[in-house]
C-alpha positions in Angstrom: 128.4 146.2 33.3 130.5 143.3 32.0 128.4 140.0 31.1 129.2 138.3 34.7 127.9 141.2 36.5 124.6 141.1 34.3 123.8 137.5 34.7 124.9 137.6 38.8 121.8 140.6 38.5 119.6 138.4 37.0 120.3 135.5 39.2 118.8 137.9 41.8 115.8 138.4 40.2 114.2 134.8 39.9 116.9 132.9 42.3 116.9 129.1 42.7 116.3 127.3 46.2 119.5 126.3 48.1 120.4 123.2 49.6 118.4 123.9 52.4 114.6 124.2 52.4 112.0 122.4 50.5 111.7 122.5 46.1 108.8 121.9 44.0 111.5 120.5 41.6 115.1 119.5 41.8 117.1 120.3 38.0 119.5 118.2 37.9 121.6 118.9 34.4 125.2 116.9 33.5 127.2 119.0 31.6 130.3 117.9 29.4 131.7 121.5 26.9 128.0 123.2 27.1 129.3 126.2 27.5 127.3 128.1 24.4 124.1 126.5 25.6 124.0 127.4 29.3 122.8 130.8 29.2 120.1 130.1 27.7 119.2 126.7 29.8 119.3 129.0 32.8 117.2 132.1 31.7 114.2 129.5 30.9 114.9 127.6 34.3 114.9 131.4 36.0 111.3 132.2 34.3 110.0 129.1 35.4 111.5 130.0 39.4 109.4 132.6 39.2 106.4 130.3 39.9 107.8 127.6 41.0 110.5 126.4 43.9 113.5 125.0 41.7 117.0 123.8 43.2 119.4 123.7 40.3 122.5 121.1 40.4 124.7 120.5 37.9 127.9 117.8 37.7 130.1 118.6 35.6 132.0 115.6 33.5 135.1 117.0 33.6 134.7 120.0 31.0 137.4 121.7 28.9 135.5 125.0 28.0 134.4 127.8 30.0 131.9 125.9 31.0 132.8 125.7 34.7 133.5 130.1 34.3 129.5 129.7 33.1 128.8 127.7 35.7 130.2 129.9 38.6 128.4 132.8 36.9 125.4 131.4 39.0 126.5 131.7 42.5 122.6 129.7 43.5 123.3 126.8 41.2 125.2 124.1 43.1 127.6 122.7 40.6 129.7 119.2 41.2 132.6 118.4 39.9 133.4 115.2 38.7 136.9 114.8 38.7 136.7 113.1 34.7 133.9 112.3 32.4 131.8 110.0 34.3 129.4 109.5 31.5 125.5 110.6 31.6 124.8 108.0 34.4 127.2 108.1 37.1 126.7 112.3 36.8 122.7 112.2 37.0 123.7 109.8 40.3 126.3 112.1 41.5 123.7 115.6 41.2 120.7 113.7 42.5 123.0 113.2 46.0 122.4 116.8 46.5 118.3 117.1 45.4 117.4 117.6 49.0 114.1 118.0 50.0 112.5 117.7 46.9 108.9 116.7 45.6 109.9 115.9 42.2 113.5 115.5 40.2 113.5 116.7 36.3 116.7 115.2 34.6 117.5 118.1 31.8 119.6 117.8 29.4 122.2 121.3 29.1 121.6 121.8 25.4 117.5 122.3 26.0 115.5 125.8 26.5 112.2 125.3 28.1 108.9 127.4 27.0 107.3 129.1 29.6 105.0 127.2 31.8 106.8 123.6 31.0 107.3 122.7 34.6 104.1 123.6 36.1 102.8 121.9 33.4 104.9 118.5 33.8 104.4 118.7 37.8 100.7 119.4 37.4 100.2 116.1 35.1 102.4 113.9 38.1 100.2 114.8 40.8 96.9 114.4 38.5 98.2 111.1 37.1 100.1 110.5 40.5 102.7 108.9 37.6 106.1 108.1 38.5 107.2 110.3 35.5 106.3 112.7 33.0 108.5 113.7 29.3 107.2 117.0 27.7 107.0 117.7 23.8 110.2 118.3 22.4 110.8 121.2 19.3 113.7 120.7 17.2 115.8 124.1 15.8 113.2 124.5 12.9 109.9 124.1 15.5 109.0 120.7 14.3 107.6 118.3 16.9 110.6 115.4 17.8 109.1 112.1 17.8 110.5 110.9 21.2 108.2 108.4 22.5 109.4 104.9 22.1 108.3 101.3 23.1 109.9 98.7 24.5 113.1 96.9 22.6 111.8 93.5 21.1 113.4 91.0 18.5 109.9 91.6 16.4 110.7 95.7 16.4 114.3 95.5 16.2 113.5 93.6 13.0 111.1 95.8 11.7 113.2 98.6 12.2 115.9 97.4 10.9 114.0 96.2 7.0 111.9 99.1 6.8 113.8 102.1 8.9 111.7 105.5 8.9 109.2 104.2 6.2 105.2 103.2 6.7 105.5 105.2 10.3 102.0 104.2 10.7 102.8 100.6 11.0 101.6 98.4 14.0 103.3 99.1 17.0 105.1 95.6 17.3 107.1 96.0 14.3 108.8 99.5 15.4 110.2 100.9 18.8 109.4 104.7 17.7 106.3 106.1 18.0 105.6 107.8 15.0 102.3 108.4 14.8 101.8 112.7 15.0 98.7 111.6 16.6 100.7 109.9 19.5 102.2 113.9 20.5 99.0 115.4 20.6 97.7 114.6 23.9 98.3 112.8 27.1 98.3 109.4 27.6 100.6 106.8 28.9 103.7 105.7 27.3 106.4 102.8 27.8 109.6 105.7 27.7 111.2 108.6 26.3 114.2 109.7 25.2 115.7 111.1 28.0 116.4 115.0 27.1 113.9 115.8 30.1 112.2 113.5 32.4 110.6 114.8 35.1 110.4 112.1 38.3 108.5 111.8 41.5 111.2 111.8 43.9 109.7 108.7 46.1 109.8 106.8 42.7 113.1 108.0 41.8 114.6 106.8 45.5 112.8 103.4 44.9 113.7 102.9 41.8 117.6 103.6 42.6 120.6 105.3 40.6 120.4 105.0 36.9 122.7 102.3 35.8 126.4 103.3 35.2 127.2 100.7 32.8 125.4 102.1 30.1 127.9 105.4 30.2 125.4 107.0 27.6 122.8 106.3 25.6 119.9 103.2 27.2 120.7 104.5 30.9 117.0 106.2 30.0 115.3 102.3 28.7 116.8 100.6 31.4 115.4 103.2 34.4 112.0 103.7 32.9 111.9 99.8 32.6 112.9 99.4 36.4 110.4 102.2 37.2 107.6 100.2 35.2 108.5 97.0 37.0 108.5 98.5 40.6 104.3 99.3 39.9 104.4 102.9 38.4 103.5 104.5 35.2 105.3 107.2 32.6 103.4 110.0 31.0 103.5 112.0 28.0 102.5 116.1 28.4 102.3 117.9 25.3 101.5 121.3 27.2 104.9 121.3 28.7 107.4 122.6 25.6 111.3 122.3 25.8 113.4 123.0 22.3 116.2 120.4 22.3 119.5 122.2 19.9 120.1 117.7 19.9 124.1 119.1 19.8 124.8 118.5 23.9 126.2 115.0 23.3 128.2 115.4 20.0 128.0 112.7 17.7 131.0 110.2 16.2 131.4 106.9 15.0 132.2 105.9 18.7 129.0 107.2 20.1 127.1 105.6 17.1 128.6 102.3 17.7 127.7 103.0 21.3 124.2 103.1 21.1 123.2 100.4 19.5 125.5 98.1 21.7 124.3 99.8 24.6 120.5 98.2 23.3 122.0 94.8 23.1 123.3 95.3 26.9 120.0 96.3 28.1 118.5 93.4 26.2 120.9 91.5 28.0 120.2 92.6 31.3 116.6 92.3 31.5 116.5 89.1 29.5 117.5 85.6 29.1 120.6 84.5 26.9 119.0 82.5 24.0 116.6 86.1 23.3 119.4 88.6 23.7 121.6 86.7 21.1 118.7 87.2 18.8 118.2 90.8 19.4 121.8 90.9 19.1 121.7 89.5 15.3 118.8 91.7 14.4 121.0 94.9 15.6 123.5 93.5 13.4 121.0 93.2 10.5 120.2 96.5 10.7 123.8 97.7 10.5 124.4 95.0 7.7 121.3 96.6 5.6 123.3 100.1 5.7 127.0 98.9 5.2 127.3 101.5 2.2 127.4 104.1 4.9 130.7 104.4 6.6 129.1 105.2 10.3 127.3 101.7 9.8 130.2 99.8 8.7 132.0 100.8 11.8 129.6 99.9 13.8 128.7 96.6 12.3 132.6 95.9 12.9 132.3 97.1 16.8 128.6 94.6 17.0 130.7 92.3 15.8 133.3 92.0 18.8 130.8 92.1 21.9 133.9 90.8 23.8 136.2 93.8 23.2 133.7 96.8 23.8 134.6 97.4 27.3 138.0 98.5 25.3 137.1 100.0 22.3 134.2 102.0 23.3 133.6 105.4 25.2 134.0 105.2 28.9 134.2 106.6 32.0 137.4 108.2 32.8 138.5 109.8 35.5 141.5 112.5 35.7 144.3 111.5 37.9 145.6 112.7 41.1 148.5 115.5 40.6 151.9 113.8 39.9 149.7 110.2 39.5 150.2 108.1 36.3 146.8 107.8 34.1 145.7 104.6 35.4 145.2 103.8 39.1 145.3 100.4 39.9 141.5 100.3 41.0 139.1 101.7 43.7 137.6 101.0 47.0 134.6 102.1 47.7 133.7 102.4 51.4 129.8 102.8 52.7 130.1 104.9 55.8 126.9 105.8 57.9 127.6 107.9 61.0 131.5 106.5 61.5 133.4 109.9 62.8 134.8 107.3 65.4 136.4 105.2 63.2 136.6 106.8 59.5 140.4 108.2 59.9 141.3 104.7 61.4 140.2 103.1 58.9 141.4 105.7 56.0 145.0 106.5 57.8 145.9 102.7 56.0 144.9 104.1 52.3 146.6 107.9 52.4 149.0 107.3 50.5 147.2 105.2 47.7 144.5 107.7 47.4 147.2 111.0 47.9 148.9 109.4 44.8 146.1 108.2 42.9 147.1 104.5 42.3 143.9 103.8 43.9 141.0 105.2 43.7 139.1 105.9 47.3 135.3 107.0 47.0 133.7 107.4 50.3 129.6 107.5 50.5 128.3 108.8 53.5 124.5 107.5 54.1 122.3 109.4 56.3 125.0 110.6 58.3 124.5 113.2 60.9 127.9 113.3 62.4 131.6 114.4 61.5 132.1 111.2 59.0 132.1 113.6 55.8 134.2 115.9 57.0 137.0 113.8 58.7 137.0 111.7 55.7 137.7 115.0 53.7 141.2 115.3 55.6 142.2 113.2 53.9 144.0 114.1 50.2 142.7 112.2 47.0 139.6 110.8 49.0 136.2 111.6 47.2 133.5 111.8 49.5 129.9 111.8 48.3 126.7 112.2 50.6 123.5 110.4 50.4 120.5 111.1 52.1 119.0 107.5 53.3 120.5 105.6 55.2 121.0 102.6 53.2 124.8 100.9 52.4 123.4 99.0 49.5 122.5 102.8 47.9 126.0 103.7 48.9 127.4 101.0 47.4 125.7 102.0 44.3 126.5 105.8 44.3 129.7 104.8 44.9 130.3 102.3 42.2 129.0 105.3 40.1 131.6 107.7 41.0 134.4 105.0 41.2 136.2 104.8 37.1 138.7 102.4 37.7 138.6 98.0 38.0 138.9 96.0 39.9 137.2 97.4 42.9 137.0 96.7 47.0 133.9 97.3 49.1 134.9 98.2 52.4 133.3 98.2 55.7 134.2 101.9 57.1 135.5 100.2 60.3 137.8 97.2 58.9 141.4 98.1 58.8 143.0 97.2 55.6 147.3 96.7 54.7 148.1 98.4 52.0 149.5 95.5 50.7 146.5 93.6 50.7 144.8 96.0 49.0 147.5 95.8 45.9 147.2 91.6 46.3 143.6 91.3 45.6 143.5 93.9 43.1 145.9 92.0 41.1 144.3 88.5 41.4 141.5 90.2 40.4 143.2 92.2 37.5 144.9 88.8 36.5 141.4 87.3 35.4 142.2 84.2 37.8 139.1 84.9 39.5 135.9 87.5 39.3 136.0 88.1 43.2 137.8 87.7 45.5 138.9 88.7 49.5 141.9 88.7 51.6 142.5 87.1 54.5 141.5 88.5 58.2 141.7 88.0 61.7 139.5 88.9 64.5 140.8 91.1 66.9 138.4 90.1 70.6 141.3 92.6 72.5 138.6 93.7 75.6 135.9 90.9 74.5 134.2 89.8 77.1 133.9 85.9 77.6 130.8 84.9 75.8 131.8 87.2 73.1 135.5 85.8 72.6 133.8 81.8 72.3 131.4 82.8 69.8 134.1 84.0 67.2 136.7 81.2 68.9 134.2 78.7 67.4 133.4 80.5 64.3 137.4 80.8 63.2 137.1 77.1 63.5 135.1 76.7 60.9 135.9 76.2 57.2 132.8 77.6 55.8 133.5 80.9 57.3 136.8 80.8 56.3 136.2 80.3 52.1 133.6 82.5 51.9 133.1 86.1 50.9 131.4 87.5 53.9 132.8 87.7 57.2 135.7 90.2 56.6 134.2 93.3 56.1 135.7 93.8 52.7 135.3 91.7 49.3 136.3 92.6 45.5 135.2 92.0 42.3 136.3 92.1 38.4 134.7 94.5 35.8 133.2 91.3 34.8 132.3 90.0 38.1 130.0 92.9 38.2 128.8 93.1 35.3 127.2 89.7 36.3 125.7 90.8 39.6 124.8 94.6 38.6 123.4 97.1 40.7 123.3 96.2 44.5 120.0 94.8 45.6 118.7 96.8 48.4 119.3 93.8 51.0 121.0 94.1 54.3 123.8 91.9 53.8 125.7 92.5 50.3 128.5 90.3 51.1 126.4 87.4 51.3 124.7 87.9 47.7 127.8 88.5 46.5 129.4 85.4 47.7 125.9 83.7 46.4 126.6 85.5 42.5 129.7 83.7 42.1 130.8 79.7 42.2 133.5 78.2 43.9 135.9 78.4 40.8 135.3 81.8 39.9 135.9 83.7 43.8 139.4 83.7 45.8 140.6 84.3 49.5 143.9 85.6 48.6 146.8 84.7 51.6 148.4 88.6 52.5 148.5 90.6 55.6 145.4 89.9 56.9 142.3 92.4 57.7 141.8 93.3 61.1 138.1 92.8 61.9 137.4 94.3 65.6 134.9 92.2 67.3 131.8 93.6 69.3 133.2 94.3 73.0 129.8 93.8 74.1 127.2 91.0 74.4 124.9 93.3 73.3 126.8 94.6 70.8 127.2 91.0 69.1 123.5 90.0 69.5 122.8 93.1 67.3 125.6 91.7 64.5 123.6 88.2 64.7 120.2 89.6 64.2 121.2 91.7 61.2 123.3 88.7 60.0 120.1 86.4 59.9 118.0 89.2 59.0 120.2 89.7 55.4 120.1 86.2 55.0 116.3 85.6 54.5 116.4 88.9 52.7 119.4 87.7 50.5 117.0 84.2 50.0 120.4 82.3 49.5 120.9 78.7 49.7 120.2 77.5 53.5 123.4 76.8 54.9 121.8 75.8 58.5 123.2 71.5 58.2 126.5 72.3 57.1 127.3 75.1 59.7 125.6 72.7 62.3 128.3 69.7 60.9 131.2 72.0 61.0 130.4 73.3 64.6 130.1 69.7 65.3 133.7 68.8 63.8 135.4 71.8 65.8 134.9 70.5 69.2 138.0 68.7 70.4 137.8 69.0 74.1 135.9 70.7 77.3 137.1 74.2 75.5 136.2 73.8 72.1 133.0 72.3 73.0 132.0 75.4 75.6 132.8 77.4 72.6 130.5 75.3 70.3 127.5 75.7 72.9 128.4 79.5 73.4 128.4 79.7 69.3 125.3 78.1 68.7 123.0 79.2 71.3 123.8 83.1 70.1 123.1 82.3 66.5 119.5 80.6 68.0 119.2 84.0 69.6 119.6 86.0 66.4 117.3 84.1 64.1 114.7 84.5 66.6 115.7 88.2 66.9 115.7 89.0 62.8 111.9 88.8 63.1 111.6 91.5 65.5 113.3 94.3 64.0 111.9 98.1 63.3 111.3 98.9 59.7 114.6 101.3 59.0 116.1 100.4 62.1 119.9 99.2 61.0 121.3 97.1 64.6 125.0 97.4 64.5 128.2 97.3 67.3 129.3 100.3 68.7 131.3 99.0 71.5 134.3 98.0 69.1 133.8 101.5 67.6 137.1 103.3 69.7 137.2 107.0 68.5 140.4 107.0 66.6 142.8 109.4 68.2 143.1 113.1 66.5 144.4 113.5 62.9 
């Protein structure tokens, strides 16, 4: 029996759950070269199916090694490719896309084994605890206990760390973010966060807290989601009865990745705090380094602290591998949101073949809670990625997307706005240019079988300036590296444009003059009170500036005659009619147009 037919005989034995059908636990593992450790990974995840439902999905980063031959060694282990290394992040978003029906994730690391009776015991703490997430003790090689527990990142324990390192581990807590105490991994209790080898999560927590942040790459993806968890109202546990041996060899180690980690703690410091205390976290990272400049590693990555403004270029990254016959670098990516849109997906992708065929751009396509044809028209079409979420929600597909997607800048577009190729290439080199950190192009409404009401309202509204300079209102908008980096994840608001718009001032965004996008109005009165009540829904979600006097003075200035001032009335009495509407939506219920949805002729 060769070894592929033995380990296809034990896959029979304790098999993992499929996609369909309910799991105790979701595993979701990112792999990057872990060949030599995946046999082993999966014969302690196969003792542990024998008591417990697990689904098992991997996505793999774009290995070198036999690690994919491993991979399809394990015909009930849904493995994802890719398509590049994504980083740790953007491939723990990518496998938790397919968790399913699922009472609990556990993000594993490849390069761990797990004692017998880990899980139950992680999954029998969460529901005790009801916390949000439980780490188990970790063995290193030799058996010894790893002290993973840590505390939250401070100037006062970045110092401490930094003048006294390893020594006096029993020092007060405030002068040290490792928990050292052996005490401390001897029984439960609650902690701030772990390292993030194995992290089991409640799977309502995990959807409310949202995709771990991409940014990070690796290394602090773990800080930052067990600080959002925190911060969101639930609590992490420790479980010393559940056992995993970490080999601490599944992410490699260089001066890169050195450098990497302790930037990536002055960009979480960043992101969850103001600028005057990140600068001084920043200098005590830098102290630390400074204090071991007789080691090579820490020279390096003194010199890399040093330059915050080049590490987007100098340090580890997500790459992705181009498209057959494409040169290395596409020219950026469009990510579309796309929840039930079989009607209009290929009209709306026909545009962007060839960019995505070639790979000059990159075209990621998230399907939300779709339970029509979208995913698989979409498919059709070469050089398209298309991911699938569960939930209906665009800002969650916006943010799945923006995990897949590699290249900047980036345009997020509506799944039924027709975009010019050209325009595409215009706004992605304003945006490349550094002229501005977002930026749309121009549009046009198309009212082609309106009926009369319907074609006043947006008669009025292309009349006024305000529409006209800002982001929203096209369907599509882009943004910078930078530009994002600024606004981070998507909030989890109904209308994105308008935050977006709000992130940035009038300097910094452009509406770039090219063949403008085709925006199909509703058909339908119906259809457009819908649009209106979502509008004003998103913007008391959104909480951005009240706009109400100046749309009010604009209307005003449009009218020029019997026409203009019919279309005014039409305009204004609709928007009344939606701001009294936003307040009478169903929770989850998502009003949209389907009357200028036309099913798009065959492909």
């Amino acid at each position: 029996m060769s070894a592929v037919e033995a380990r296809q005989t034990a896959v029979a034995q304790n098999s993992f759950v499929g996609q369909e059908g309910h799991a105790d636990i979701a595993v979701v593992i990112v792999t990057f070269n872990n060949a030599e450790h995946l046999d082993a990974l999966f014969a302690s995840l196969r003792r542990e199916a024998g008591e417990l439902r697990l689904r098992v999905v991997v996505a793999d980063n774009g290995s070198t090694d036999a690690t994919r031959e491993q991979l399809a060694a394990h015909p009930d282990v849904t493995t994802l490719d890719t398509h590049g290394n994504r980083g740790y992040a953007t491939g723990i978003n990518i496998a938790v896309c397919r968790a399913g029906d699922t009472e609990s994730i556990l993000v594993l690391n490849p390069d761990l084994t797990l004692e017998r009776g880990a899980l139950g015991a992680l999954l029998e703490r969460m529901r005790v605890s009801a916390a949000g997430a439980v780490v188990p003790r970790i063995l290193e090689p030799g058996g010894r206990t790893y002290p993973s527990l840590r505390r939250e990142p401070s100037v006062i324990r970045a110092l401490g760390d930094a003048f006294l390192g390893s020594r006096f581990p029993q020092r007060p807590g405030f002068s040290s973010e490792n928990v050292a105490a052996p005490e401390a991994y001897t029984h439960a209790h609650p902690i701030e966060w772990a390292t993030g080898a194995a992290i089991l999560v409640d799977a309502r927590v995990a959807a409310e807290v949202g995709d771990w942040d991409p940014r990070f790459f690796l290394y602090s993806e773990e800080t930052d989601f067990f600080q959002r968890m925190r911060a969101a109202g639930h609590t992490a546990w420790y479980e010393p009865r559940a056992v995993v041996r970490h080999d601490r060899g599944g992410s490699g180690s260089s001066p890169q990745l050195s450098a990497l980690m302790a930037a990536n703690r002055v960009r979480y410091v960043r992101k969850h705090h103001g600028r005057g205390y990140a600068a001084a976290f920043h200098s005590a990272v830098l102290v630390h380094e400074a204090m071991r400049g007789w080691d090579p590693a820490h020279r390096a990555t003194l010199r890399v602290l040093l330059e915050p403004a080049a590490w987007r270029r100098i340090l580890p990254r997500a790459t992705r591998w181009p498209a057959a016959g494409a040169g290395p670098d596409p020219d950026g990516a469009i990510v579309i949101p796309a929840h039930n849109e079989a009607a209009v997906i290929a009209r709306t992708l026909r545009p962007l073949a060839e960019l995505a065929r070639s790979g000059r751009v990159e075209v990621v396509v998230v399907c939300n809670g779709c339970v029509d044809d979208t995913a698989e028209i979409a498919r059709r079409f070469a050089g398209v990625t298309v991911l699938e979420v569960g939930a209906a929600s665009k800002s969650a597909a916006l943010n799945v997307g923006d995990a897949a997607a590699t290249a900047w800048p980036r345009l997020y577009l509506d799944a039924d706005i027709e975009i010019h190729p050209g325009a595409v290439a215009a706004v992605l080199a304003v945006l490349r240019s550094g002229d501005a950190l977002a930026a749309r192009p121009a549009f046009r409404y198309d009212s082609t079988g309106a009926g009369t009401l319907v074609r006043a309202y947006y008669r009025a509204r292309d009349r006024m300036p305000g529409a006209r300079s800002a982001l929203w209102g096209a369907g599509v908008y882009g943004m910078s590296e930078a530009g994002h980096e600024r606004l981070g994840l998507f909030p989890a608001v109904t209308a994105d444009d308008l935050v977006v718009d709000d992130t940035f001032g009038r300097g910094e965004k452009r509406i770039v003059e090219t063949e403008p996008v085709r925006v199909r109005t509703p058909r339908s009165l119906d259809g457009l009170r819908a649009i209106l009540t979502r509008q004003h829904r998103g913007t008391a979600e959104s909480r951005v500036e009240d706009t109400t006097a100046r749309t009010i003075r604009e209307l005003a200035r449009s009218v020029r005659g019997p026409l203009t001032l019919f279309d005014a009335v039409v305009y204004a009495a609709l928007s009344l009619n939606g701001r009294r509407s936003r307040n009478r939506f169903v929770t989850g219920h998502w009003e949209r147009d389907d009357s200028s949805r036309i099913p798009a002729a065959g492909l």
